[in-house]
Jmol script that loads the backbone (N, CA, C; Angstrom):
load data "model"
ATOM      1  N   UNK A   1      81.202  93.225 109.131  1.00  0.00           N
ATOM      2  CA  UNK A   1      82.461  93.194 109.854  1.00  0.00           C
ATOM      3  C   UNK A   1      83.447  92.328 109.083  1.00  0.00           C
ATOM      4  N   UNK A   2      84.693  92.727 109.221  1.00  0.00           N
ATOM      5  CA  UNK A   2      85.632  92.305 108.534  1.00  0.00           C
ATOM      6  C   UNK A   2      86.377  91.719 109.291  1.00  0.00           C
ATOM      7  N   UNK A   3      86.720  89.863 109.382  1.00  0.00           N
ATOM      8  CA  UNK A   3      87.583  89.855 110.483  1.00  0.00           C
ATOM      9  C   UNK A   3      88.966  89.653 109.646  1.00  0.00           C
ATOM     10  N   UNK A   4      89.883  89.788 110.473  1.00  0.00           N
ATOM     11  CA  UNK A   4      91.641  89.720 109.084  1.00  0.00           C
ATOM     12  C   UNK A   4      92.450  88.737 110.413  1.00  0.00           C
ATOM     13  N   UNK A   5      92.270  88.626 112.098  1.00  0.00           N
ATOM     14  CA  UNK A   5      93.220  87.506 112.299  1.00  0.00           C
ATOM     15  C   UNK A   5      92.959  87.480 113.517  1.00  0.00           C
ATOM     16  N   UNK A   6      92.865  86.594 114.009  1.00  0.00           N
ATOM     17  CA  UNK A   6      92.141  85.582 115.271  1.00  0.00           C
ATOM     18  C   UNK A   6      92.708  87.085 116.721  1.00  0.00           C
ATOM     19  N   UNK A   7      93.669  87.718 116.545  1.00  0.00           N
ATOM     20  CA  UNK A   7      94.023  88.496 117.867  1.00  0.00           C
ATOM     21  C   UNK A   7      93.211  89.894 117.464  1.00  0.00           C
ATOM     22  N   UNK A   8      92.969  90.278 116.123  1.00  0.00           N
ATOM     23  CA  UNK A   8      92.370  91.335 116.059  1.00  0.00           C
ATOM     24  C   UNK A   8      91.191  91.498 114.992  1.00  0.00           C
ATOM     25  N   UNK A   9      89.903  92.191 115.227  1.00  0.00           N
ATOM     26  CA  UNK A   9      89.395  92.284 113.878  1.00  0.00           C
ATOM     27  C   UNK A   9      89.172  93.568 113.241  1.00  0.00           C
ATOM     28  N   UNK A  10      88.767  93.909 112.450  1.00  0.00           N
ATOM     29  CA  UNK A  10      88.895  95.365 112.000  1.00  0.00           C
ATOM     30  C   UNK A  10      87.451  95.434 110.791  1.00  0.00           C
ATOM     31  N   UNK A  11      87.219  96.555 110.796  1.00  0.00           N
ATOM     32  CA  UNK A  11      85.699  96.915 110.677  1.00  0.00           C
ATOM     33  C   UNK A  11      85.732  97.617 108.837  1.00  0.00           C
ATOM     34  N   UNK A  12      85.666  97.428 107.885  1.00  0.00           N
ATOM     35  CA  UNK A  12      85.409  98.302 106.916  1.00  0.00           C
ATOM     36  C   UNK A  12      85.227  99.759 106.626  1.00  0.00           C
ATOM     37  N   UNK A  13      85.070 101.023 107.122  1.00  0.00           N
ATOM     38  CA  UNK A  13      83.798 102.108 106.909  1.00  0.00           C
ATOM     39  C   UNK A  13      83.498 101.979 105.414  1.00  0.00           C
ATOM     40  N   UNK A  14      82.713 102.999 105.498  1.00  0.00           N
ATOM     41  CA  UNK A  14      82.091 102.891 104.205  1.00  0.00           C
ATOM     42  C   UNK A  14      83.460 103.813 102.969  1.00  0.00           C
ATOM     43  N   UNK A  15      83.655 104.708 103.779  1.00  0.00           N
ATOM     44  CA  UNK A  15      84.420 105.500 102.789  1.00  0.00           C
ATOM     45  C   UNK A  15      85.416 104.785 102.231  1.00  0.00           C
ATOM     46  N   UNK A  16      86.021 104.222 103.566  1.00  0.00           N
ATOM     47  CA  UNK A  16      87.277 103.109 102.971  1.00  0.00           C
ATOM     48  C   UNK A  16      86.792 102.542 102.222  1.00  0.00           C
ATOM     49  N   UNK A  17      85.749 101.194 101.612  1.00  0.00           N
ATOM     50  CA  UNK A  17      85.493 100.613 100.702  1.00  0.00           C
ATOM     51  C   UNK A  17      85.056 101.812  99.938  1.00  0.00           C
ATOM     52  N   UNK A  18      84.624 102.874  99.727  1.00  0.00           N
ATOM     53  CA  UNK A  18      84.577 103.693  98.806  1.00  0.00           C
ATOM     54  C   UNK A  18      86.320 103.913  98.003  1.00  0.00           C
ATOM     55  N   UNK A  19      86.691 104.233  98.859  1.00  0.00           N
ATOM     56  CA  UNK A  19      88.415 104.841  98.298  1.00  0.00           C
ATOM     57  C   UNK A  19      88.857 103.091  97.677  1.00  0.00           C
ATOM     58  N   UNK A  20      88.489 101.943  98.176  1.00  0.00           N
ATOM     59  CA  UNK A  20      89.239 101.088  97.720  1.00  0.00           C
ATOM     60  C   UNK A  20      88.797 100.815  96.432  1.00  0.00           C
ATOM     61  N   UNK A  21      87.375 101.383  96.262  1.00  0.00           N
ATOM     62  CA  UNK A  21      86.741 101.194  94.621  1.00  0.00           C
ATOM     63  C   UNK A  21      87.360 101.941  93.723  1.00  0.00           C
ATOM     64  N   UNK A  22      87.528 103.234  94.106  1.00  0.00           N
ATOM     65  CA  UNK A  22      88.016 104.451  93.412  1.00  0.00           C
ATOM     66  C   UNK A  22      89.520 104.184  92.959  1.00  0.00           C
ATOM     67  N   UNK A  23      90.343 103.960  94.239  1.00  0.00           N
ATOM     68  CA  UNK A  23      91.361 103.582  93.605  1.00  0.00           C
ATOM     69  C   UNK A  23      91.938 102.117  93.132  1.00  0.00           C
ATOM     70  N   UNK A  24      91.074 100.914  93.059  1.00  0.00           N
ATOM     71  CA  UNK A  24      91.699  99.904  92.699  1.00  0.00           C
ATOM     72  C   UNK A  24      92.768  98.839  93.666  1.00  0.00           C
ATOM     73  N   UNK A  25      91.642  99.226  94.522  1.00  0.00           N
ATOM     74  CA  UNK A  25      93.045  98.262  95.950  1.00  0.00           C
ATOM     75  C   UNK A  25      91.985  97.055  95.702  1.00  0.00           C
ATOM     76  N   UNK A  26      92.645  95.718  95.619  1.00  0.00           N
ATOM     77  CA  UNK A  26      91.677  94.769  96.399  1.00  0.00           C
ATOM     78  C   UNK A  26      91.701  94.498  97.460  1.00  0.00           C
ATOM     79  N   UNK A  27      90.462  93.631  97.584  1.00  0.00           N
ATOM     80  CA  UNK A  27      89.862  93.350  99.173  1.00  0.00           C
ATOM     81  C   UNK A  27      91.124  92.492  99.883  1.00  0.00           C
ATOM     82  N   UNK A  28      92.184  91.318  99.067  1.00  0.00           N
ATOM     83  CA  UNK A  28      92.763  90.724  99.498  1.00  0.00           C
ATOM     84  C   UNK A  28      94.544  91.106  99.271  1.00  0.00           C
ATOM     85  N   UNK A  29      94.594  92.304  99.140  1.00  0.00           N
ATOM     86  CA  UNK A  29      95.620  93.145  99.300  1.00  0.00           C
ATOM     87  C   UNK A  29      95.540  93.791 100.415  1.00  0.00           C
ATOM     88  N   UNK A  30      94.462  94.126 100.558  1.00  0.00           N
ATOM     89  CA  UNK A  30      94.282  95.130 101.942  1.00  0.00           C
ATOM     90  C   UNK A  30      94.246  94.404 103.087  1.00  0.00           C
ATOM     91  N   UNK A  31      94.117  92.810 102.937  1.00  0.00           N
ATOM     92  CA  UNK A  31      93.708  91.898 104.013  1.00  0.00           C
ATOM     93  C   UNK A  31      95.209  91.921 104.524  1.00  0.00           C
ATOM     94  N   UNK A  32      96.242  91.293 103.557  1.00  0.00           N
ATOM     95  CA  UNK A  32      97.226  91.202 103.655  1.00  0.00           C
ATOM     96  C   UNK A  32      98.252  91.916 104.527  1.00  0.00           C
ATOM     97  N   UNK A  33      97.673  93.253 104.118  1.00  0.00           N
ATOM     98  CA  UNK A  33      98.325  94.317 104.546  1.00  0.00           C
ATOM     99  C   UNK A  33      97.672  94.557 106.434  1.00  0.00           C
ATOM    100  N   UNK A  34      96.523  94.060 106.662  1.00  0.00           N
ATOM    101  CA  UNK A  34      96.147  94.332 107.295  1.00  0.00           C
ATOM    102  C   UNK A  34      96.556  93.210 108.763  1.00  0.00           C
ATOM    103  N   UNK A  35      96.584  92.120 108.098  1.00  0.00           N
ATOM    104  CA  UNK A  35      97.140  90.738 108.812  1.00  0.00           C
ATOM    105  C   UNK A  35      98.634  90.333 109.010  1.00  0.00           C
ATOM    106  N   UNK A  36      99.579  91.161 108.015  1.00  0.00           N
ATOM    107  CA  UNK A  36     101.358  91.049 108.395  1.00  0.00           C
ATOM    108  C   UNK A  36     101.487  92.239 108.129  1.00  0.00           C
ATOM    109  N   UNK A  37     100.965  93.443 108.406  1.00  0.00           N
ATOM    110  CA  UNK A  37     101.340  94.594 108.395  1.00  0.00           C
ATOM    111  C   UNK A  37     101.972  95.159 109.572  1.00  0.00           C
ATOM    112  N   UNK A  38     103.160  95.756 109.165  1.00  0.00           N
ATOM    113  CA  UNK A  38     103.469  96.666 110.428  1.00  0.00           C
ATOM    114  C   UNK A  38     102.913  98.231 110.809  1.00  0.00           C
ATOM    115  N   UNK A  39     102.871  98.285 111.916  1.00  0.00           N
ATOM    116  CA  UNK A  39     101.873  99.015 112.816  1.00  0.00           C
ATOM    117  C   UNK A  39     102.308 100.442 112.858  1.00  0.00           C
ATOM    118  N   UNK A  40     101.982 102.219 112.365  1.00  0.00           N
ATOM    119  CA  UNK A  40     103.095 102.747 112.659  1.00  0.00           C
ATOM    120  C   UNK A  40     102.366 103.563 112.446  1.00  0.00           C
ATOM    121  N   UNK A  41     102.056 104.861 114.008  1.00  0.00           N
ATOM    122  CA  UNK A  41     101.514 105.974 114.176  1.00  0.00           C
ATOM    123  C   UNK A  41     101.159 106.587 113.372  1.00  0.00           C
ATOM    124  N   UNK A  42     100.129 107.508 113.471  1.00  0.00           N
ATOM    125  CA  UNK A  42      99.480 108.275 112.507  1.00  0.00           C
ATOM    126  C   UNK A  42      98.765 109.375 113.237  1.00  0.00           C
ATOM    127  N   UNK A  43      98.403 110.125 112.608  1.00  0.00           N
ATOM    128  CA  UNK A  43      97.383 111.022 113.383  1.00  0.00           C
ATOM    129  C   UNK A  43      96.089 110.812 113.889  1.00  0.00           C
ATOM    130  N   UNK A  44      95.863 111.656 114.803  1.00  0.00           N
ATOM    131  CA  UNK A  44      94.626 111.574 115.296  1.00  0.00           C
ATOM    132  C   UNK A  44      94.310 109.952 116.210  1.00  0.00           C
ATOM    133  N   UNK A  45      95.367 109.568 116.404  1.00  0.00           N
ATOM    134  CA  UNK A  45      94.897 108.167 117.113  1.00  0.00           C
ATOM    135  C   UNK A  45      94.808 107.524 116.355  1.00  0.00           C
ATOM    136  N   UNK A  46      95.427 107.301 115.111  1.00  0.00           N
ATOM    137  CA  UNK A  46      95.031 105.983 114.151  1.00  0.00           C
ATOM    138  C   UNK A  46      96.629 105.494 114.079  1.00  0.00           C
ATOM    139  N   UNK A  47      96.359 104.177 113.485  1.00  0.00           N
ATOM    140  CA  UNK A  47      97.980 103.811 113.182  1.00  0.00           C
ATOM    141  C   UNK A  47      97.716 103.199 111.088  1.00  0.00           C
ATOM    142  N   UNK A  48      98.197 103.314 110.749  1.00  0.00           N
ATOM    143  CA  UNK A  48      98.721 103.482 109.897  1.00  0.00           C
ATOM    144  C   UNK A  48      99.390 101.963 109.256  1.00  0.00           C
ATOM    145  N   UNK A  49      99.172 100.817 108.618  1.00  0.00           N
ATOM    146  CA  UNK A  49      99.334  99.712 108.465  1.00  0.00           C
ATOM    147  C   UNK A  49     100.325  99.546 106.825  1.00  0.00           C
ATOM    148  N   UNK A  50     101.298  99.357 106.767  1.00  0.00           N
ATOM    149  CA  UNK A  50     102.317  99.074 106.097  1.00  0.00           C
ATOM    150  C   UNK A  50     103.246  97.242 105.840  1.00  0.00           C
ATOM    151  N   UNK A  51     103.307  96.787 104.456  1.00  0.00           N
ATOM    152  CA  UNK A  51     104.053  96.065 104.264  1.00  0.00           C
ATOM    153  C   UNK A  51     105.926  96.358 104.097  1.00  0.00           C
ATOM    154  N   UNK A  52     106.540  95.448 105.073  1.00  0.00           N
ATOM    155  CA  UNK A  52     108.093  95.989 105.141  1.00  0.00           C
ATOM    156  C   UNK A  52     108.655  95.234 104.551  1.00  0.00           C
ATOM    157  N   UNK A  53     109.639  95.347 103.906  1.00  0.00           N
ATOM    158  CA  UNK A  53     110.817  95.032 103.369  1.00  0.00           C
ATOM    159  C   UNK A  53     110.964  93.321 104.021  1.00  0.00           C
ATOM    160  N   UNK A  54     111.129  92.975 105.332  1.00  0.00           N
ATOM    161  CA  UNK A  54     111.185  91.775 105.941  1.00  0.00           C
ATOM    162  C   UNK A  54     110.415  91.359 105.742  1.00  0.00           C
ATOM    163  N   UNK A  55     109.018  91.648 105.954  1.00  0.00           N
ATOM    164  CA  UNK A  55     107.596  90.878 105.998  1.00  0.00           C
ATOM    165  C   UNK A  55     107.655  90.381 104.536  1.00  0.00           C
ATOM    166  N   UNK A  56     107.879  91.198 104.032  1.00  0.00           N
ATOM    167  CA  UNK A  56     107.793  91.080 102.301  1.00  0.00           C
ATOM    168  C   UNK A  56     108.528  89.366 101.993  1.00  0.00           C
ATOM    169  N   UNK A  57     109.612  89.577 102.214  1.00  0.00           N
ATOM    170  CA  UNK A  57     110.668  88.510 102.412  1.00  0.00           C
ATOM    171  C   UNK A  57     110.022  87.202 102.648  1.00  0.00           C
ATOM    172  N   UNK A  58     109.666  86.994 104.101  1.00  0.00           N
ATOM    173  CA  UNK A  58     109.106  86.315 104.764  1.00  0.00           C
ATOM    174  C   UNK A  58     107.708  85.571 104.314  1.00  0.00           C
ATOM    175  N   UNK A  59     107.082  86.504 103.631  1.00  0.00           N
ATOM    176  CA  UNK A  59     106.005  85.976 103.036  1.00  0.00           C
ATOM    177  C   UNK A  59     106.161  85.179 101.289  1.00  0.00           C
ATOM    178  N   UNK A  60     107.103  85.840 101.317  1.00  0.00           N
ATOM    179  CA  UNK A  60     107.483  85.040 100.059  1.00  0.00           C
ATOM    180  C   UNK A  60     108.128  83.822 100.083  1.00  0.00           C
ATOM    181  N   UNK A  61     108.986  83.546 101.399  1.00  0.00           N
ATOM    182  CA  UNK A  61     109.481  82.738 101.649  1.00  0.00           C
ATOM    183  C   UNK A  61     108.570  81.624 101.565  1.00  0.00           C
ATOM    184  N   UNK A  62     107.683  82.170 102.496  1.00  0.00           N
ATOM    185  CA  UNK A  62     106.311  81.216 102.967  1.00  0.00           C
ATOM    186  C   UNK A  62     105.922  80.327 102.031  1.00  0.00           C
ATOM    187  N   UNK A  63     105.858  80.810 100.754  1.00  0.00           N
ATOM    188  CA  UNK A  63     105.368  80.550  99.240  1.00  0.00           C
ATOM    189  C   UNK A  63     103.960  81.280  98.996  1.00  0.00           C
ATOM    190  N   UNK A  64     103.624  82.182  99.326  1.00  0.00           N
ATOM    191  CA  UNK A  64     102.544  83.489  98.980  1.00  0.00           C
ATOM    192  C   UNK A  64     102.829  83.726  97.941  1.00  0.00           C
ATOM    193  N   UNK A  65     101.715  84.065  96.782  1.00  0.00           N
ATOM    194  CA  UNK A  65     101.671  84.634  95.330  1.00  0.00           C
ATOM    195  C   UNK A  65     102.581  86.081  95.566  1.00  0.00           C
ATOM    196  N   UNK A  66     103.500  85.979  94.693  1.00  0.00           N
ATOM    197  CA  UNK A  66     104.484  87.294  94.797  1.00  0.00           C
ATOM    198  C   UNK A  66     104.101  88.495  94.111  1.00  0.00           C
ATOM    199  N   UNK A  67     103.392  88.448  92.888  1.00  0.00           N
ATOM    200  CA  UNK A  67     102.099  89.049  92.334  1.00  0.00           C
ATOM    201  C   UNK A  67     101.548  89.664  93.784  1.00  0.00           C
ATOM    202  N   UNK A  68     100.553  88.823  94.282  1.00  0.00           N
ATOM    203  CA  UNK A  68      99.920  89.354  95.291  1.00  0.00           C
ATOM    204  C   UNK A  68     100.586  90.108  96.372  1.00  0.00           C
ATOM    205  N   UNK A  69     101.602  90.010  96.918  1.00  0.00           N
ATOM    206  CA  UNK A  69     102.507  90.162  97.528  1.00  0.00           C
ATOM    207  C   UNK A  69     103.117  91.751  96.863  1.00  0.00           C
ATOM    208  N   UNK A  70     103.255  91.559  95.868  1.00  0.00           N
ATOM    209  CA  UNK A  70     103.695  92.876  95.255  1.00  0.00           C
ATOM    210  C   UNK A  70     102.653  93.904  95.662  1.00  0.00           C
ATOM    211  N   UNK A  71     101.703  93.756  95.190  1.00  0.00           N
ATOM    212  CA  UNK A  71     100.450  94.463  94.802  1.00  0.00           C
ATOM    213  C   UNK A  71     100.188  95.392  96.080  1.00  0.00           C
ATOM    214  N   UNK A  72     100.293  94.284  97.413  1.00  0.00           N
ATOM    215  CA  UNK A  72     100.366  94.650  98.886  1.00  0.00           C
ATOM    216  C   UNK A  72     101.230  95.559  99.440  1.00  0.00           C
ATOM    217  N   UNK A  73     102.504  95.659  98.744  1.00  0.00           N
ATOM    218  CA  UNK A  73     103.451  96.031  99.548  1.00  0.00           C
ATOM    219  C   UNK A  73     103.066  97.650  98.794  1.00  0.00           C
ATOM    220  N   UNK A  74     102.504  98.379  97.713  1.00  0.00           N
ATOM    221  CA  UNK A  74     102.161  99.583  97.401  1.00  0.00           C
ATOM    222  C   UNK A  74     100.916 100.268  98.344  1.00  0.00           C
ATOM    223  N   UNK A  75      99.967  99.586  98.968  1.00  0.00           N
ATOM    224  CA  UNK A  75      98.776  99.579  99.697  1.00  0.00           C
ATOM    225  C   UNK A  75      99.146 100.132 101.290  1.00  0.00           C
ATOM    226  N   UNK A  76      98.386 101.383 101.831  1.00  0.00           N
ATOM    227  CA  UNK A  76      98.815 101.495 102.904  1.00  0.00           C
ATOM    228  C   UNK A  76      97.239 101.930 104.033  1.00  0.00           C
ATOM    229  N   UNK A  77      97.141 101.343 104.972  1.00  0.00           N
ATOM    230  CA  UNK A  77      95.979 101.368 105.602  1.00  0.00           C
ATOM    231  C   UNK A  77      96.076 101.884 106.508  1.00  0.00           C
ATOM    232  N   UNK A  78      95.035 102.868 107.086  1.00  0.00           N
ATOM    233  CA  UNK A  78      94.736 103.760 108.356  1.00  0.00           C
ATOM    234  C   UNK A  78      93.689 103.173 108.994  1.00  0.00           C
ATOM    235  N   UNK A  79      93.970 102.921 110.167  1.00  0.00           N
ATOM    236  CA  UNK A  79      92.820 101.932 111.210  1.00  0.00           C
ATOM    237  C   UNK A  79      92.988 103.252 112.538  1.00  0.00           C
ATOM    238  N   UNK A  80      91.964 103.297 113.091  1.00  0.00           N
ATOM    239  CA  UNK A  80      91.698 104.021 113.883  1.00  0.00           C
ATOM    240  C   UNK A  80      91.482 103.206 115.505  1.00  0.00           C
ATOM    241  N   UNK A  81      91.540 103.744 116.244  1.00  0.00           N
ATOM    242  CA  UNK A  81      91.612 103.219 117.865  1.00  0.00           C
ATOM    243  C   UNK A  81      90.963 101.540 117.808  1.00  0.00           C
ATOM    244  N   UNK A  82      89.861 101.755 117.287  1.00  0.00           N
ATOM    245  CA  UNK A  82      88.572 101.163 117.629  1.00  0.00           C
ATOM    246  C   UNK A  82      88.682  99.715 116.631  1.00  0.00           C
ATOM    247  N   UNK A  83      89.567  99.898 115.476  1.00  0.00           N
ATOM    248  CA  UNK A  83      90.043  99.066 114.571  1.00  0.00           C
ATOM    249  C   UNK A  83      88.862  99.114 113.177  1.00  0.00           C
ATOM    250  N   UNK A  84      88.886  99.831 112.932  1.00  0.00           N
ATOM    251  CA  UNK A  84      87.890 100.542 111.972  1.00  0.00           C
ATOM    252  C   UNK A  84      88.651 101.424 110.928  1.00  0.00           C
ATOM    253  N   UNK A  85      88.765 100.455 109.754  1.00  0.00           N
ATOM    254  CA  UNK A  85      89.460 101.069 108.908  1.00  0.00           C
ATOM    255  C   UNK A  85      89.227 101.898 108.266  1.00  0.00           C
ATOM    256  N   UNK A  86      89.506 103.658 108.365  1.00  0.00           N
ATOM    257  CA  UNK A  86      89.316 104.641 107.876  1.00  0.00           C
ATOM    258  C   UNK A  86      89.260 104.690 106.239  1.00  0.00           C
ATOM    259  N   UNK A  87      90.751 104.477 105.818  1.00  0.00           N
ATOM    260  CA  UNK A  87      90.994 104.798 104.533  1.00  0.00           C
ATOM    261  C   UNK A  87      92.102 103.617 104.209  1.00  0.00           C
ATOM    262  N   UNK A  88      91.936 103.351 102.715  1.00  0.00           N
ATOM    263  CA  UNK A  88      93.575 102.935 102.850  1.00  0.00           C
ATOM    264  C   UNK A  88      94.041 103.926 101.285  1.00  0.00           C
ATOM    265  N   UNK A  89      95.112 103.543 101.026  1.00  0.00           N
ATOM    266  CA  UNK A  89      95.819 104.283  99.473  1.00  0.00           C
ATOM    267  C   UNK A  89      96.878 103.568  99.237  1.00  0.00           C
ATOM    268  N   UNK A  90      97.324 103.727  97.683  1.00  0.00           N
ATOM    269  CA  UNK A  90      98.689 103.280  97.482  1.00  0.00           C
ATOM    270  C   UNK A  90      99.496 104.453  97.789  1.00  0.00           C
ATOM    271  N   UNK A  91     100.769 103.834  97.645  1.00  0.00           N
ATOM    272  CA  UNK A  91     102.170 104.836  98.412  1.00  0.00           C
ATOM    273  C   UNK A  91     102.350 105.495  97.259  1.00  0.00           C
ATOM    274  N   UNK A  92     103.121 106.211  97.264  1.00  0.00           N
ATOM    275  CA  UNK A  92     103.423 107.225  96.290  1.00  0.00           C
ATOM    276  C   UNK A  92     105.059 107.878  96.539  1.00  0.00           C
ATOM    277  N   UNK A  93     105.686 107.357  96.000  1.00  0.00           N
ATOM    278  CA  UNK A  93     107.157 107.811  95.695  1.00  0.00           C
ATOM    279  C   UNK A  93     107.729 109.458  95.800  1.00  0.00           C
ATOM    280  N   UNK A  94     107.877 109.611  96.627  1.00  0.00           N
ATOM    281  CA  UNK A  94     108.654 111.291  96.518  1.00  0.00           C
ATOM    282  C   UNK A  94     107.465 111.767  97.708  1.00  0.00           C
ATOM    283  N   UNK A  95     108.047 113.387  97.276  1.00  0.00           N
ATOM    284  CA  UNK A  95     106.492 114.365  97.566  1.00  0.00           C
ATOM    285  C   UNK A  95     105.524 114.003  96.342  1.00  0.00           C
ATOM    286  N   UNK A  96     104.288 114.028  97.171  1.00  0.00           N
ATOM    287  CA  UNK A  96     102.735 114.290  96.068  1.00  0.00           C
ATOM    288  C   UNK A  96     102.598 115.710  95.861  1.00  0.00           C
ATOM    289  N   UNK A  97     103.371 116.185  96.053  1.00  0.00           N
ATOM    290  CA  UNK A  97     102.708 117.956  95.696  1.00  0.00           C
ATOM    291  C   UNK A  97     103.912 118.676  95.651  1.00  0.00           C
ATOM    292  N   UNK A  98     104.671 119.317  95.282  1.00  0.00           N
ATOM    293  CA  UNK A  98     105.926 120.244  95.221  1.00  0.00           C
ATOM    294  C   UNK A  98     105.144 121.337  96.926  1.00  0.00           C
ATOM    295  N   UNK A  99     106.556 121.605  97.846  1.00  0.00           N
ATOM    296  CA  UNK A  99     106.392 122.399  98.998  1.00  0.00           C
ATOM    297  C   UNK A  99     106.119 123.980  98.478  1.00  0.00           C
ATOM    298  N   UNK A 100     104.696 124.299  99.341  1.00  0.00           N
ATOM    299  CA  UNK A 100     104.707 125.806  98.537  1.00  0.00           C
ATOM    300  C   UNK A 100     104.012 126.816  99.609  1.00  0.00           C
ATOM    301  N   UNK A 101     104.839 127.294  99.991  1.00  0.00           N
ATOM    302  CA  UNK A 101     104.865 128.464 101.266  1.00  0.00           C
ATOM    303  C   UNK A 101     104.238 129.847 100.970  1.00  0.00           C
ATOM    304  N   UNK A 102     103.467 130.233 102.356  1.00  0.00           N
ATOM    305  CA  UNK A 102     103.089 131.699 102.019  1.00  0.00           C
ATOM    306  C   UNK A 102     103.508 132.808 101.610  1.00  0.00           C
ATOM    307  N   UNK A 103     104.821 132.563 100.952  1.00  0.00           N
ATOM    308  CA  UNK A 103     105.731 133.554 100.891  1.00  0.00           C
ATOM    309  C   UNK A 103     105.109 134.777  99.741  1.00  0.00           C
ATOM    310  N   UNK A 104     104.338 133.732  98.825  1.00  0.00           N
ATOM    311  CA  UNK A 104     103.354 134.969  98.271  1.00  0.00           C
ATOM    312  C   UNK A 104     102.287 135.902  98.641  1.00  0.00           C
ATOM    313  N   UNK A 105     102.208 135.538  99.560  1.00  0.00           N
ATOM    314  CA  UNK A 105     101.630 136.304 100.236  1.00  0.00           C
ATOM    315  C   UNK A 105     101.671 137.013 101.096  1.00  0.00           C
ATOM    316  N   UNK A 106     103.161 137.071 101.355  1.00  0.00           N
ATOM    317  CA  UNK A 106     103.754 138.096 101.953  1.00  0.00           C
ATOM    318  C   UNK A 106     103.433 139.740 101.310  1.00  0.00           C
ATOM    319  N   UNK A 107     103.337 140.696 102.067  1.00  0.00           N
ATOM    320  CA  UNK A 107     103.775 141.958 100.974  1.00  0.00           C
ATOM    321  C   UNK A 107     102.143 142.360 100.850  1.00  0.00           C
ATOM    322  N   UNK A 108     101.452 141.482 100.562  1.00  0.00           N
ATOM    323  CA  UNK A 108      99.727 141.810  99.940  1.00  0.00           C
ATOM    324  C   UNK A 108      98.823 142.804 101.096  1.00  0.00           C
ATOM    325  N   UNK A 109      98.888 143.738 100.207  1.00  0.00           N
ATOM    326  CA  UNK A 109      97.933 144.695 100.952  1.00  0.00           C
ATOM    327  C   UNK A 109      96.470 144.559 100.863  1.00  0.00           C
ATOM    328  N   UNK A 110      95.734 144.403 101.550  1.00  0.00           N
ATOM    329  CA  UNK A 110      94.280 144.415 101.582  1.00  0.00           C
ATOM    330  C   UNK A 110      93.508 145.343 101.814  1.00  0.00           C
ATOM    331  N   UNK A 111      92.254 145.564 100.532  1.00  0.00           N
ATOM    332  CA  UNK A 111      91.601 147.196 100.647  1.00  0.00           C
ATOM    333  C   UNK A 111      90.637 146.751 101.399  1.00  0.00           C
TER     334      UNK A 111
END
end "model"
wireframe off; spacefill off
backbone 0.3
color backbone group
């Protein structure tokens, strides 16, 4: 068990520490994110854990490694009802995939 702050604790799964190996998140980026993160719907009953623009601020203010702080604010975490962190990932700028509709497949006859 993972605890991140005296009002809430939140649980690892396995996959998540899988994805955090794969992609290179650390354990104390994700804490970060997980302890001044803001809170913000997601599917399926999960919410979705994000560093903001203010928090960002604020923590720097604090005197927090800004390095670290950086590193955090790319990191985004999915916690589920139960506080059991699904997955997390870094953000990714734009669309990840160009939009691409069935439109080819319009027209297709099937023998």
């Amino acid at each position: 068990m993972m605890a991140m702050c005296a009002d809430a604790s939140f649980v690892l799964s396995n996959h998540a520490a899988t994805r955090m190996a794969q992609r290179s998140i650390r354990h104390d980026s994700l804490e970060l994110v997980l302890l001044h993160g803001t809170r913000v719907k997601a599917r399926h009953d999960c919410e979705e854990y994000i560093l903001s623009g203010r928090t960002v601020r604020h923590l720097t203010a604090a005197g927090l490694d800004e390095e670290m702080i950086a590193a955090a604010t790319k990191v985004r975490a999915i916690v589920d009802a139960a506080g059991n962190v699904v997955t997390c990932y870094h953000q990714r700028k734009g669309r990840s995939r160009p939009f691409r509709s069935n439109s080819c497949l319009r027209n297709t006859k099937y023998m």
